[in-house]
Every structure is written in C-alpha cells, then in structure tokens.
VMD Tcl script that draws the C-alpha trace (Angstrom):
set ca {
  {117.15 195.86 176.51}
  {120.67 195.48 175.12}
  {122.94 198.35 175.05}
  {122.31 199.16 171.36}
  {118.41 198.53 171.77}
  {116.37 201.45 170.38}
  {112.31 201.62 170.94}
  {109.76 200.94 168.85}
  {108.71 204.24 168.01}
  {112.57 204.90 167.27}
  {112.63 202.42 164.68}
  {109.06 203.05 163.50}
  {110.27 206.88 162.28}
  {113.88 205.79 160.82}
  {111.91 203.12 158.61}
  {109.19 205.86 157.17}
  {110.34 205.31 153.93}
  {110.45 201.73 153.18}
  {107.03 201.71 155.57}
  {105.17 203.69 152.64}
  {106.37 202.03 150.01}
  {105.24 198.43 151.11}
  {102.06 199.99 153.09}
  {101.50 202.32 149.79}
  {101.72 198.97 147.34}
  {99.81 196.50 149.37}
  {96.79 198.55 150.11}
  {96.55 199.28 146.44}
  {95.75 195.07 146.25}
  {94.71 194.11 149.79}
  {91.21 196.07 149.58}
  {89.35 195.49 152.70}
  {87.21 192.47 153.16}
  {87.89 191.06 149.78}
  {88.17 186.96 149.44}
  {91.28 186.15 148.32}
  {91.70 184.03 145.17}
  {94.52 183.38 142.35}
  {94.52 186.94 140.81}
  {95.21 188.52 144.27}
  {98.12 185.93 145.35}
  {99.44 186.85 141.71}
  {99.56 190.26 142.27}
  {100.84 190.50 145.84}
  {103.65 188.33 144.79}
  {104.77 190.54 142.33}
  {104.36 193.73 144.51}
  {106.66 192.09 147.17}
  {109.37 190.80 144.69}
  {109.21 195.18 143.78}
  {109.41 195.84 147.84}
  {113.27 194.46 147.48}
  {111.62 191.29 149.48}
  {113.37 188.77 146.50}
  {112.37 186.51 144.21}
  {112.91 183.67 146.64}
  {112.03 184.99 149.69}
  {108.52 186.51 148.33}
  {107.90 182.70 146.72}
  {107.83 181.11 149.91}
  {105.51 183.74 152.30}
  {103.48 183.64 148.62}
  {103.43 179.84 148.74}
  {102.13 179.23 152.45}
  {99.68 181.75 151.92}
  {98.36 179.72 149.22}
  {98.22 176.77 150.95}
  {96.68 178.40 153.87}
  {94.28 179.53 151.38}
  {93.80 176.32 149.83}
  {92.80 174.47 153.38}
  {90.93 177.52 153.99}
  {93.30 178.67 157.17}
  {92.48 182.58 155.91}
  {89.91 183.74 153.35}
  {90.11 187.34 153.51}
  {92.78 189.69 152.36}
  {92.35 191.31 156.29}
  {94.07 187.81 157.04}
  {96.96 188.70 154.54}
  {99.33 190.92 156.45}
  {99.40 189.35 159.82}
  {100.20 186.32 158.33}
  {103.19 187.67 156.51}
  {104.02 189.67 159.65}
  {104.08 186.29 161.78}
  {105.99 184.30 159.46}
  {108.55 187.15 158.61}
  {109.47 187.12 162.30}
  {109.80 183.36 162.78}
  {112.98 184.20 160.01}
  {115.20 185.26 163.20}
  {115.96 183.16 166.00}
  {116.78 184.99 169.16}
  {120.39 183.31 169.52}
  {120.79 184.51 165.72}
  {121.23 188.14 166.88}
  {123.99 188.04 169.77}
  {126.83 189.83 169.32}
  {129.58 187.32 169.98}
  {132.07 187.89 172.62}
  {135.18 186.74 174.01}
  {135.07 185.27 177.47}
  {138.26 187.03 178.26}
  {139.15 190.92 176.54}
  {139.64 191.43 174.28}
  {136.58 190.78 172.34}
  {137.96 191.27 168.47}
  {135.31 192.57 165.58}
  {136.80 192.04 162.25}
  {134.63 194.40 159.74}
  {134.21 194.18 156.16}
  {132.75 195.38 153.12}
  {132.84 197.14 150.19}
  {133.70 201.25 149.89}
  {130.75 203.29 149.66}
  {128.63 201.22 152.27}
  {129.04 203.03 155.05}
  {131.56 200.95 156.68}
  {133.71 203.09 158.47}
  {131.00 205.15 159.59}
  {129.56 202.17 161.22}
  {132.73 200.93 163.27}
  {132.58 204.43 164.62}
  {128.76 203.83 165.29}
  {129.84 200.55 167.12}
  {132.93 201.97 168.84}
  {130.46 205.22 170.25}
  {128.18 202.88 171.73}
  {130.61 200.58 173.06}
  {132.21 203.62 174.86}
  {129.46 204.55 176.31}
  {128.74 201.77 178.00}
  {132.00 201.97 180.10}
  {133.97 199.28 177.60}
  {137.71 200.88 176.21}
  {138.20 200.38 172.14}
  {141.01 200.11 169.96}
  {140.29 200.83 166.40}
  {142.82 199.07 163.51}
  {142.94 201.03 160.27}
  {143.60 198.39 158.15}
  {142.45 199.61 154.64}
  {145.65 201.06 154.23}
  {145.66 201.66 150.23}
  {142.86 203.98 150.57}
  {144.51 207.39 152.43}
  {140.99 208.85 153.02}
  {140.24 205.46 155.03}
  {142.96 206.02 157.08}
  {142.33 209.96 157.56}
  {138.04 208.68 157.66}
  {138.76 206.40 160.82}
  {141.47 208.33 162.82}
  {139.23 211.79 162.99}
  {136.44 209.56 164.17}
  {138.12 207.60 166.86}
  {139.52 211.58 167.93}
  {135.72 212.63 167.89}
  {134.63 209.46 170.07}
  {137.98 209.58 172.54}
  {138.85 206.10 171.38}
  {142.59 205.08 170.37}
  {143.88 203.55 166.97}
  {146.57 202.02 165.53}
  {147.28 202.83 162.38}
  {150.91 202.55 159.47}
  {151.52 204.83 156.52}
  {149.13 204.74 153.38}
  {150.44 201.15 150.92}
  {151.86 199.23 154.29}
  {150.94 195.79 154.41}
  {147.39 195.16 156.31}
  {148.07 191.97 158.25}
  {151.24 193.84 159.75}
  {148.51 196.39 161.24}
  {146.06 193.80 162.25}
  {149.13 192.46 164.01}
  {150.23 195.64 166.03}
  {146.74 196.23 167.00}
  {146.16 192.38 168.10}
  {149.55 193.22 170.67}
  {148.65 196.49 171.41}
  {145.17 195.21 172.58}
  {146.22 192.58 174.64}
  {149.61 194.93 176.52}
  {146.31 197.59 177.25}
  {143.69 195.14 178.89}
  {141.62 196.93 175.59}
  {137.41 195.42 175.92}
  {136.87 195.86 172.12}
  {139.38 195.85 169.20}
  {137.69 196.79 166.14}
  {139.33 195.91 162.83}
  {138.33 198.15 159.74}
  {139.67 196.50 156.37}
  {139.75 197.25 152.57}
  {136.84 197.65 150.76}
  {138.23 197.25 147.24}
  {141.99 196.62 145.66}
  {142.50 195.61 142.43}
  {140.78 192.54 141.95}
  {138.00 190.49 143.62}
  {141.29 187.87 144.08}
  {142.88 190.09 146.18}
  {140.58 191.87 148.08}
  {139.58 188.08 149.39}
  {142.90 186.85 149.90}
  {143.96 190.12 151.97}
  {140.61 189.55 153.33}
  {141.66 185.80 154.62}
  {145.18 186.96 155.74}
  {144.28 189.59 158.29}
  {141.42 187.23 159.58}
  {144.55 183.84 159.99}
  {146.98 187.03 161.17}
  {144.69 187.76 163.90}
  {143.47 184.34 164.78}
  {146.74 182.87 165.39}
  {147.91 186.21 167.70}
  {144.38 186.05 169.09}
  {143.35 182.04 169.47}
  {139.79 182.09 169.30}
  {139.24 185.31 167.30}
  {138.15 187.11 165.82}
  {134.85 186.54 167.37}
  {132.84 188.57 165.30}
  {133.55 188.94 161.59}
  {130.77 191.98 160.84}
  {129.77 192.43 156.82}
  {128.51 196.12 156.26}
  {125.54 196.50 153.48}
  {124.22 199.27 152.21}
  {120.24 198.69 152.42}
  {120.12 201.75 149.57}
  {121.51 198.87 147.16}
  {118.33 196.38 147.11}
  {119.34 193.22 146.02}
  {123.42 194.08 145.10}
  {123.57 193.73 149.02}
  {122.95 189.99 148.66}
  {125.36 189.53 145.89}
  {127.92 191.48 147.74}
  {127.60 189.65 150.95}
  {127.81 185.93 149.02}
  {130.96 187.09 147.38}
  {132.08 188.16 150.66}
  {131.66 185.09 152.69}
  {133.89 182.99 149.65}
  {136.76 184.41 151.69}
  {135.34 185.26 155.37}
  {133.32 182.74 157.78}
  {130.75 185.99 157.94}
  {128.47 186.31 161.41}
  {126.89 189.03 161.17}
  {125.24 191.90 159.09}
  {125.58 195.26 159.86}
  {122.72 197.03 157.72}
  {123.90 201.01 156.99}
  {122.17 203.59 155.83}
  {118.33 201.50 156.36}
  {116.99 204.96 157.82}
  {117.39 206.65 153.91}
  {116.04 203.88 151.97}
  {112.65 202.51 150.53}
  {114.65 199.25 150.03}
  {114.47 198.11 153.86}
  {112.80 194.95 152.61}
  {116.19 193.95 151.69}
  {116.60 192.60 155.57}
  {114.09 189.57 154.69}
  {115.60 188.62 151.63}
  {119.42 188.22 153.58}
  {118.20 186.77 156.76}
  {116.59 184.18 153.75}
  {118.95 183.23 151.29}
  {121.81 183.34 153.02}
  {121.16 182.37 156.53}
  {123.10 185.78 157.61}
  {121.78 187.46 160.77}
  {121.84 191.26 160.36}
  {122.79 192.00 163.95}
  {122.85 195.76 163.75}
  {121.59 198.44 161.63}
  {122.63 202.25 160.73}
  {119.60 204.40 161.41}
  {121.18 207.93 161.01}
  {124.62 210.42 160.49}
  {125.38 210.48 164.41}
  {127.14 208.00 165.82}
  {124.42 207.11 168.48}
  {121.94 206.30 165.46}
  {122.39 202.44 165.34}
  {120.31 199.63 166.79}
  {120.57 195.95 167.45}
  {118.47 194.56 164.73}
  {115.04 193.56 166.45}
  {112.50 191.33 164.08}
  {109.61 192.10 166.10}
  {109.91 195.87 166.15}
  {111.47 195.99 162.24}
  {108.27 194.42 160.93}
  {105.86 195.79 163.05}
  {106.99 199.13 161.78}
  {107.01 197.70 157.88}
  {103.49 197.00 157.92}
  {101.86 199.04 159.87}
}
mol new
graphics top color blue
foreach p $ca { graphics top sphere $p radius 0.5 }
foreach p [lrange $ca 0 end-1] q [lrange $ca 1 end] { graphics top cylinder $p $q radius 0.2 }
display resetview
C-alpha cells in the first residue's frame, strides 16, 4: 500500500452518497432475474447519463453491453452490474496512477484549478501526508491577487509544521515560483508544492500566468515540474470536465486531484474524466482533515459504487 492508500471499507463509507444514488437508480431497472432486451438497455442508459457517468462514457459501457447481449455473452440483468464493474476498472491502468517524482529532490508539484474547488485545502492534504511520511515540504503561495489565498495557505502550512514562501498580495507569481524553486534546492527540500491562481480577470490570463510559472520553474528546475496536479470539485458533475479541458489549453496536466468526492452524489464524475480526457485522477479529497485523502484506487472506488 502506498503512503496515501486508504482501505476499502474507508472508501466504501466516504462514497455513501454517490453509492445510493447509482445503487438506488439501478435497482429501480435491474429487477432480479429479468432477460434483458431493448427497453432495459434504454433505460439504464439514461439512468447512468443522470449518475454524472456522461453522455459518452455511459454510450460506450451501454454499447458493449448490447453487443454482449446481442451474441448472447449475458442474458440476465444479474449479468448487468459486474459487467459494468469489470469494464469500468479496465479505464485505469496501474502506471496511470503514480505520482511522478524526481530522481533527485526536489520533487516539484505544480497545482491548479479554479477557486472554490478545494484547492488549497488539498495541497495541505498532500503536504500532511507527505510529512508524515518523514519527506520535508516547501509550500509556494503563488495566487498572490487573492489575499485570503495567501492568509488560506500560510495558517495551514503553520498547522502542518511545513515552511512557505510567500510575497505581498498583487506581486508577480513567477517571481514567487522563482524564490521557492531556489529556496528548495539551498534546503535539500523532498517536496515543493506550488499553489497558483484560481481566477484573474480573464480566461487569457489566468492561462498565460498559468504557462509562465510552469516555463519559470522548468528552466530553474530542468525536468520539472514533475507533477502538474488539476483540483476538481466532484460536487460540480460534469463542469469538472469542462474545467479541466480548459485547463490543459495552457498546462501539460498529469494528474487529477478529485476534492470534496466524500460530500457528493456526483462521484460518477471519476468515469466520465478518466474517459474523455484520458486524465488520471491520482488522488481524491475524502474529508475536512488533512489526513482524509487517498490515492485514487479503481478497484476499491467501484467496488464501493455498486455494491
């Protein structure tokens, strides 16, 4: 188990809501023993598409369970859900989910998204766990024209015992990336973690400060960063997905970091990312305390979705 891992039974009670919804809707169609046909492929379509599975995404599992129907591979709704289950987990390749690292420290985790996801919340999450497996963390407060970002990240990394570097509210974001790239580097630091704006005053330049701190960082850092982290909020359904395309115009994204999954019926969500855009969500938020995030396991996440 990695050092974010969390067990089944973890995940199983953090997912409760999204688990009755989709349990709730498919036994309302899947009644026991009955053949499938047509009608019943109909409907379960449409009750996944409302299970924030996506259009897409529900199309295909909805397509090769017709065809499995068709050259009679299953005949019986009982077939249905282990089907889906199989298939949903063949979505994630094992090398999909590695956090990348740096072969010498420091390892550098740019972080993105939009205000309101969770996203400083969850580089404190990452920076907790990091800490307490014996790895030192610099934090870089780089949304700098939003004060309570600032004041948001530097009373967490005092709660978690971590160190940040930080410049006055309106300073210029790359020139913080920058200190904390030296200051990283001069103090042997494991893990810098780089927060950055979530919103300035157009989608133009929120991208292209995006795309400077990333070169600013790559060029003191070769080879970094080695993780560029996009934070989601799962409560948002599908405006995750629209979010994280508009998102990876500016940023080579790696990685998802789903917040907030543990308050949501909308965890379905995961399926339709890992789907249509070929993102891996690597981590998700599961809680309020900084311990409550997990490396995103496909085998555990939809055995507690359909069970």
């Amino acid at each position: 188990m990695g050092i974010f891992a969390k067990t089944a039974g973890y995940f199983k009670d953090r997912l409760g809501k999204t688990r009755d919804k989709i349990t709730s809707s498919l036994s309302s169609i899947l009644t026991l023993g009955r053949n499938i046909d047509e009608t019943l492929l109909d409907k379960l379509e449409e009750t996944l598409i409302s299970d924030d599975i996506g259009v897409e995404t529900t199309d295909k599992l909805v397509s090769g369970l017709r065809d499995a129907y068709r050259s009679r591979q299953i005949a019986t709704t009982d077939e249905i859900i282990p089907f889906l289950k199989e298939h949903i987990k063949s979505y994630w390749p094992n090398r999909d989910r590695q956090l990348n690292t740096a072969g010498h420290p420091p390892t550098v985790i740019l972080v993105a998204g939009v205000n309101g996801t969770g996203k400083t919340t969850s580089i404190a999450k990452l920076a907790y766990i990091f800490t307490r497996n014996n790895k030192t963390v610099l934090l870089a407060a780089c949304d700098t024209f939003r004060a309570a970002a600032v004041e948001q990240l530097t009373i967490w990394a005092e709660r978690i015992g971590v160190q940040i570097v930080k410049h006055k509210t309106g300073s210029d974001p790359a020139a913080v990336a920058f200190d904390a790239c030296e200051a990283a580097v001069a103090r042997g630091t494991d893990i810098l973690i780089l927060d950055t704006a979530g919103r300035l005053h157009t989608k133009k330049d929120l991208m292209q400060q995006l795309t400077k701190i990333r070169d600013v960082v790559a060029r003191k850092i070769p080879g970094t960063p080695n993780e560029v982290l996009l934070v989601l909020d799962a409560t948002t359904g599908q405006n995750a997905i629209i979010q994280a395309k508009m998102f990876t115009e500016a940023i080579n994204v790696t990685g998802i970091f789903l917040a907030k999954l543990d308050g949501t019926a909308r965890g379905g969500i995961v399926i339709a990312i890992k789907d249509q855009l070929d993102i891996p969500v690597k981590f998700v938020g599961l809680g309020e305390k900084p311990e409550d995030i997990a490396e995103f396991n496909p085998e555990i996440f939809v055995e507690a979705l359909f069970t």
